[in-house]
Each structure stands twice: as structure tokens, then as C-alpha cells.
C-alpha positions as CSV (number, residue, x, y, z in Angstrom):
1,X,0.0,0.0,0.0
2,X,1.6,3.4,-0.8
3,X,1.1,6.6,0.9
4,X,-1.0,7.8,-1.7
5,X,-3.7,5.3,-0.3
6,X,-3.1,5.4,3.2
7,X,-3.9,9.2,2.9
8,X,-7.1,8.2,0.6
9,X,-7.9,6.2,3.4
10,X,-7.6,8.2,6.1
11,X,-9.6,11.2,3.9
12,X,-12.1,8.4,3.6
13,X,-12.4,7.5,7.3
14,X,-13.1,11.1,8.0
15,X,-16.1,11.0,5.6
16,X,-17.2,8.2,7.1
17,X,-16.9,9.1,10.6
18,X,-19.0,11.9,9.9
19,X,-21.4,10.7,8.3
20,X,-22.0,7.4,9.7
21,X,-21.9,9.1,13.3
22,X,-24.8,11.6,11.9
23,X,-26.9,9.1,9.3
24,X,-25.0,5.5,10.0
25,X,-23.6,6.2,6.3
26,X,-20.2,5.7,7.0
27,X,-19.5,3.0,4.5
28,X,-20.8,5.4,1.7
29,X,-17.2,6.6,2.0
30,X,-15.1,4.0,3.5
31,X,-16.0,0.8,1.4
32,X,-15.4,2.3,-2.0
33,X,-12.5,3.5,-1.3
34,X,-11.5,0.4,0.0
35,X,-12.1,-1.3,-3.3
36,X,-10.5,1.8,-5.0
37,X,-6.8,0.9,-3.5
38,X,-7.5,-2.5,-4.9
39,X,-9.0,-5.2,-1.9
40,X,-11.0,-7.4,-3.6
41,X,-14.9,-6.7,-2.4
42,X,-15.0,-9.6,0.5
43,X,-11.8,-8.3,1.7
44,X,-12.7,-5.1,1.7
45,X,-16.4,-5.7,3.4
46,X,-14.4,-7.3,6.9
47,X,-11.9,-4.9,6.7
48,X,-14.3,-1.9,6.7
49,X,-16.2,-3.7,9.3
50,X,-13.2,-3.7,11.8
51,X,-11.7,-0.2,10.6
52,X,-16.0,1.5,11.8
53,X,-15.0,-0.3,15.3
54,X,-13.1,3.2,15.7
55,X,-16.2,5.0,13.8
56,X,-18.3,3.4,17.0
57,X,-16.0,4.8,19.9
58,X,-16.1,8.0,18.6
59,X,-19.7,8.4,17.9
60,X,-20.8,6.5,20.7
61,X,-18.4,8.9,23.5
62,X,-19.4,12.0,21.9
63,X,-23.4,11.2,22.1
64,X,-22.9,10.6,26.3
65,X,-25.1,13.7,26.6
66,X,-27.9,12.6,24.9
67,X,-27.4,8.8,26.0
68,X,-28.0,10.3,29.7
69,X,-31.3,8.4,31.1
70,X,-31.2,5.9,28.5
71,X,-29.8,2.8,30.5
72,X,-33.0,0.8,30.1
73,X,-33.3,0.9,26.3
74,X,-29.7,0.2,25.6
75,X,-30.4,-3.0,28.4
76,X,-33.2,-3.6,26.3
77,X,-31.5,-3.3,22.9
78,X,-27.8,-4.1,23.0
79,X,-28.5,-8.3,23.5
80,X,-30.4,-7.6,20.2
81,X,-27.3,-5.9,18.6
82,X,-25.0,-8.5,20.1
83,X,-26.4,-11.6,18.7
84,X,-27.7,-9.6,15.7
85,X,-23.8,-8.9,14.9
86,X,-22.5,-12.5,15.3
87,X,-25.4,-14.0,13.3
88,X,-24.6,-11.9,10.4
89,X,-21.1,-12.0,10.8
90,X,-21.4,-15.6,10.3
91,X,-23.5,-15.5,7.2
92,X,-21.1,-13.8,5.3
93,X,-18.8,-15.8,6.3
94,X,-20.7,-18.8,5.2
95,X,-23.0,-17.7,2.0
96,X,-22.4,-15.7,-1.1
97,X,-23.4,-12.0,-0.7
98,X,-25.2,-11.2,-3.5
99,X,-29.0,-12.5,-2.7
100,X,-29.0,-11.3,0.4
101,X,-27.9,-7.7,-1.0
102,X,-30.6,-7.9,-3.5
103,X,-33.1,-5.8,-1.1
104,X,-30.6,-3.6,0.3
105,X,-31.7,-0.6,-1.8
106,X,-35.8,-1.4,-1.8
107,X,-34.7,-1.3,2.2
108,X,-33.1,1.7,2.2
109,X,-35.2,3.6,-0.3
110,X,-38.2,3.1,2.7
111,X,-36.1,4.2,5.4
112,X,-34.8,7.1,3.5
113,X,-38.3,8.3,2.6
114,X,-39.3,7.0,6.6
115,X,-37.2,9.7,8.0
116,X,-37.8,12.3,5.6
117,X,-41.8,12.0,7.1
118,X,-42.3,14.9,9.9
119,X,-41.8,13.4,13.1
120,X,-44.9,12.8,15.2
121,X,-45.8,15.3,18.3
122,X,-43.6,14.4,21.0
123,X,-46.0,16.5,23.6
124,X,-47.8,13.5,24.4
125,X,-45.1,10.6,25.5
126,X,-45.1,7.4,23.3
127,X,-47.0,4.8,25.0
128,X,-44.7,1.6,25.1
129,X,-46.8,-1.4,24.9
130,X,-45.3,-5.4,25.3
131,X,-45.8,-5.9,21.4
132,X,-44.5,-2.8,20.5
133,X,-41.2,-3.6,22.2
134,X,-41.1,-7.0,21.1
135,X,-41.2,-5.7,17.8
136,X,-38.9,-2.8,17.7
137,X,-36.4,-5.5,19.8
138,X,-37.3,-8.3,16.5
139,X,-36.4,-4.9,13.9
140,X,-33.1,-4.2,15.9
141,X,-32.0,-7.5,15.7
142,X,-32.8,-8.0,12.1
143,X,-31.0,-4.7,11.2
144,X,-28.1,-5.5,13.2
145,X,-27.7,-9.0,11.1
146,X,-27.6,-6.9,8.4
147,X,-24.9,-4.6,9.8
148,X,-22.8,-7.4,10.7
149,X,-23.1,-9.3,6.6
150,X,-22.7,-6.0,4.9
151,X,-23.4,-2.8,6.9
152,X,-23.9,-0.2,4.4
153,X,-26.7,2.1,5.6
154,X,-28.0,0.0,8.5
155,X,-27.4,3.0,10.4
156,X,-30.3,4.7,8.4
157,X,-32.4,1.5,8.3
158,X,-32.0,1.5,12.3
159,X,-32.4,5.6,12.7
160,X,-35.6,4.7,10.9
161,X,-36.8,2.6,13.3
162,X,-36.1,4.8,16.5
163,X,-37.6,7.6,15.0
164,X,-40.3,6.0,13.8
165,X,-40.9,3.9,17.6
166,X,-40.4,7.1,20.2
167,X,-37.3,8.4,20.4
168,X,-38.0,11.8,21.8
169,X,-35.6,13.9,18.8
170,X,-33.2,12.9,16.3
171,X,-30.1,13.6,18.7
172,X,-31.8,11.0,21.2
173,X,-32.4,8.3,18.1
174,X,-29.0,9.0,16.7
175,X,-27.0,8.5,19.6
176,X,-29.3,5.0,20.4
177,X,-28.5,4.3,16.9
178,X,-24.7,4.9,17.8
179,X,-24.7,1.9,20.5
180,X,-26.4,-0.2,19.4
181,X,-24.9,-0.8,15.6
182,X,-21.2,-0.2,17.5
183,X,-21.7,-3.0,19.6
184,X,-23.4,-5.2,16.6
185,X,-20.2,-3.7,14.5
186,X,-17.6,-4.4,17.3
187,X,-18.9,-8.4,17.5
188,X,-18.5,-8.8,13.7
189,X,-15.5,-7.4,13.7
190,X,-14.1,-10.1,15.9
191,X,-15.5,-12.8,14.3
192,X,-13.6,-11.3,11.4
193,X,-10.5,-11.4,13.0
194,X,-10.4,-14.6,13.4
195,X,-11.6,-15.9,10.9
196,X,-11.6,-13.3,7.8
197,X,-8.7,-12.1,6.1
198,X,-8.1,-8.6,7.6
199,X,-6.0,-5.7,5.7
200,X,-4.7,-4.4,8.5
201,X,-2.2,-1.9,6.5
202,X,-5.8,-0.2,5.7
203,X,-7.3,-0.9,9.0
204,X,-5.0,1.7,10.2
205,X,-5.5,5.2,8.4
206,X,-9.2,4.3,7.7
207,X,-10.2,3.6,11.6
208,X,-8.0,7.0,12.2
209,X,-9.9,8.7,10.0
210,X,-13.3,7.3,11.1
211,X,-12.4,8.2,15.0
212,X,-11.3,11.8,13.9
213,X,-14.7,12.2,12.2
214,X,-17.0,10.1,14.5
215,X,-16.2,12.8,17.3
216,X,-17.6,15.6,14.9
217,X,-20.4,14.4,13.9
218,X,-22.7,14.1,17.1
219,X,-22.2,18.0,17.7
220,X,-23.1,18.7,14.6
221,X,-26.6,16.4,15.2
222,X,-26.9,18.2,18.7
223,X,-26.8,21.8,17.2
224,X,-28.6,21.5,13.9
225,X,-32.1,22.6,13.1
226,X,-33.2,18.9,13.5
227,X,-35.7,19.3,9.9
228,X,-33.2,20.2,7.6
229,X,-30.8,17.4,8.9
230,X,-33.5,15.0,8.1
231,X,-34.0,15.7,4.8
232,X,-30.0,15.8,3.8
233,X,-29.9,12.6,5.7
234,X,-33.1,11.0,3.7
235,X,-31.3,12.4,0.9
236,X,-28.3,10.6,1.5
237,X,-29.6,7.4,2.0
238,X,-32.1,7.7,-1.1
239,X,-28.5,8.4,-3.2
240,X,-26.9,5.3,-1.9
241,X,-29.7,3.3,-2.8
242,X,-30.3,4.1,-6.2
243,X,-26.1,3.5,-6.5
244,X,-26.5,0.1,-4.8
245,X,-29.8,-0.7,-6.7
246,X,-27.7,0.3,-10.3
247,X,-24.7,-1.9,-8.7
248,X,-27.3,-5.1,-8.2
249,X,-29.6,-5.0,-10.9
250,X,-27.8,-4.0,-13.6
């Protein structure tokens, strides 16, 4: 690897960081790249994995504020993201990708258009019934397989979700968002390890780059006008899926 791509990398990781700590789009920046210095696309998918561990530390310590009083969802959630993580971890590791990518962009098309949506009045506090956690818990954990066979976008699929299930603002959902998928992220990534071959050379300006970037991007979520962020994020995700959509069916 020459310093060319290590600096590519790291430009990358910063993108990523950003993004994927404000809209879980992080591989938007950090998987192409990794195919533009040449790993071959599994390669590249486990290393990305293991290089947004970093993304995940930053993110998840620059969102304590709003993860204050939250202890009871994450107990709730994180067993979800855990075995979520492994299971898809092990898929990839045991099936070809490509049918399982197949709905990625119908997925993230709906999310996209899911966040865009005005959220509800949060006056009146969301009344949490034993089906409706059962069911947000079932969604984590399907989102969070995802994360763990490819990742890219589960962040929006699972912003989606918490906005969409009574998180009280975007900052709140965001920073949920942030656990959970860097706990599903960090499990993968060791499966990975040992059992995935791992560019580490690129492992190291790319996760630099992604913990720069990662402790940005929450601020940015806690001080912007919470409407317009929506719509760049939907906007974001609706890009990526028409470019994965072109990728699959073409």
C-alpha cells in the first residue's frame, strides 16, 4: 500500500466518521475507497467492518449527553445488537453475498423516505406497549444482522426505526442508533478477525480517519435545526440506494 492510499484512506475515514456518526452512512465513503486501493470486495467488506469499530467509539463517546437516562433501552437493545452482529457476521462468512444484498436498496429507499416523514408530536409521550417492544427489539435484531453481513446504511435502516418507535428527537435516536450498531459492528468485527482475512495496513488510516470524524459528527446532530438534517440525511440514504440498486440489478 503506498502513501498515496493510506492518505485516501484516512480522507475516507473522515467522511465516514462523519457521516455514519450523523446518518450511519459511514461505508458510503469507506467501502469504496477500500475497493478503489485495490482489496477485492469480501476483503474489503471485513476490513471496513473492523476499521468503523473506531467509527463506533467515537460516535458512541461524543453522544454521552444525549445517552443520559437511556440505561434501560440500551439493556433492552444491546442483547439484540450483540447476537444480531454474530449471526450476520457468520453469514457472510458462510453464503455468497449477492441475494442477500438484492433488497438492500428497496430497504433503504423506505427508510430514507421513513425519516424524511415529519416526526410525530412528541408533547404526548409514546406509550410503550409489550408488542411494541417485542417488535422494535425483532427490527433491531434483524437490522443488526444486516450490519454485521454487509453494513452499508444499517445505520439509516435503524435511525428509521427509532424515530419512527419514540425516540424523543433525532439527537436522542442518533445517539441509540450509535450503540447499538457499534456494539453489533464491534462483535462482527471479531469474528472477522479470526476468521476473515483482515487488511490491517488499511485498517489503520481508515479507523484514524473514522475516530477523527465520529467525534464531529454528534455535535453537529446536537446543534442543527433537526428538519433540515432529516431531509439531507433521507437524501443521502435515497443516493446510496439508487447507486447500490444500479450496482445489483444492472
Amino acid at each position: 500500500m503506498s502513501w498515496w492510499d493510506a492518505v485516501l484512506l484516512f480522507v475516507a475515514g473522515i467522511g465516514g466518521g462523519l457521516v455514519g456518526s450523523i446518518a450511519g452512512l459511514a461505508s458510503l465513503t469507506t467501502y469504496p475507497a477500500l475497493l478503489l486501493v485495490g482489496l477485492p470486495p469480501v476483503a474489503a467488506n471485513v476490513t471496513n467492518t473492523v476499521a468503523l469499530v473506531f467509527n463506533g467509539v467515537g460516535s458512541v463517546s461524543a453522544s454521552l449527553p444525549e445517552l443520559r437516562g437511556q440505561r434501560s433501552v440500551l439493556l433492552r437493545l444491546v442483547p439484540a445488537g450483540i447476537l444480531g452482529g454474530a449471526a450476520g457476521a457468520a453469514l457472510l462468512l458462510a453464503i455468497p453475498a449477492e441475494g442477500f444484498e438484492d433488497v438492500v436498496p428497496i430497504l433503504l429507499a423506505a427508510s430514507a423516505v421513513a425519516i424524511a416523514l415529519p416526526q410525530r408530536d412528541r408533547l404526548v409521550p409514546v406509550r410503550r406497549t409489550v408488542a411494541r417492544t417485542v417488535l422494535q427489539g425483532v427490527a433491531v435484531l434483524a437490522i443488526c444482522v444486516y450490519g454485521g453481513f454487509f453494513g452499508a446504511a444499517a445505520g439509516v435502516l435503524m435511525l428509521a426505526l427509532f424515530l419512527r418507535t419514540g425516540s424523543d428527537s433525532l439527537a436522542h435516536a442518533n445517539a441509540t442508533k450509535n450503540v447499538v450498531l457499534g456494539v453489533a459492528n464491534g462483535v462482527a468485527a471479531l469474528i472477522f478477525i479470526a476468521f476473515a482475512p483482515i487488511h490491517w495496513l488499511a485498517v489503520l488510516p481508515l479507523g484514524a480517519g473514522c475516530l477523527l470524524g465520529s467525534r464531529i459528527g454528534p455535535s453537529i446532530v446536537r446543534r442543527a435545526p433537526p428538519a433540515p438534517l432529516r431531509l439531507l440525511i433521507a437524501a443521502a440514504g435515497l443516493a446510496l440506494a439508487v447507486k447500490l440498486g444500479f450496482d445489483t440489478y444492472r
